[in-house]
Structures are given as structure tokens and as C-alpha cells.
C-alpha positions, -999 to +999 in steps of 0.1 A: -084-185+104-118-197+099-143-169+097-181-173+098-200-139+080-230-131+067-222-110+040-250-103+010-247-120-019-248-091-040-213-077-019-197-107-024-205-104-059-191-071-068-160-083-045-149-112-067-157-091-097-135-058-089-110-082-072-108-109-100-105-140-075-104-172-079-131-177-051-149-162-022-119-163+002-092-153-025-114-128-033-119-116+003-083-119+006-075-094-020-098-071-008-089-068+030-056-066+018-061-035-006-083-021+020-057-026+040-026-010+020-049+021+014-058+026+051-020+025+057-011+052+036-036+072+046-021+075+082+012+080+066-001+111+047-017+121+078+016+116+100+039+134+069+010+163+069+015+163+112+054+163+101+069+166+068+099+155+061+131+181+059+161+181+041+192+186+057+209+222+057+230+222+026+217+193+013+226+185-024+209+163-045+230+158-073+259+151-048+240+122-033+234+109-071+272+112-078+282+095-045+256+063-056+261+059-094+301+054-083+292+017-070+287-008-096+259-024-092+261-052-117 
């Protein structure tokens, strides 16, 4: 998609130097993207906080590891 911005120079400086792109819109790129990733795992802390996960009753960890290092997985 073609995007028109006006973004300050001095923003899109610091954005291609933290980022390391090759250009302006790589360098966008990865930032949206890692902007991105970290807004999505702060609503998943926020969901686990609202509802942590739960082990079953009687679960056994060292049962599951028996159970999957009996495949071969070569």
C-alpha cells in the first residue's frame, strides 16, 4: 500500500537507526512490525493475568516428557 506521511525528519532518523534498514520503508517496516509483536503480547499478558492458565488435576510433568522423548524424532 502506498502511504503518504508527514513524519519529522529527525523520527525517521532514529527509526532507520534503531531498526537498521535498508531505507525509509524497510525501516518503517521493521518498526510497525515490532511495534506490532510487542502490542500483541501485551494483550496476551493482560488476557493470561484476566485468566491464567491451569494444569490439569494430577498433572505430571515428567510423565508428559517420558511419553514425547519415546518418538524418534530424527
Amino acid at each position: 500500500m502506498k502511504v503518504t506521511a508527514i513524519i519529522p525528519d529527525d523520527l525517521i532518523k532514529d527509526v532507520k537507526d534503531f531498526t537498521g534498514g535498508k531505507n525509509i520503508t524497510d525501516s518503517l517496516i521493521k518498526a510497525l512490525s515490532d511495534w506490532l509483536y510487542q502490542k500483541r503480547i501485551e494483550r496476551l499478558n493482560k488476557q493470561l493475568s484476566d485468566s491464567p492458565l491451569k494444569f490439569k488435576d494430577n498433572f505430571d510433568a515428567e510423565k508428559v516428557r517420558d511419553l514425547n522423548n519415546r518418538y524418534d524424532r530424527s
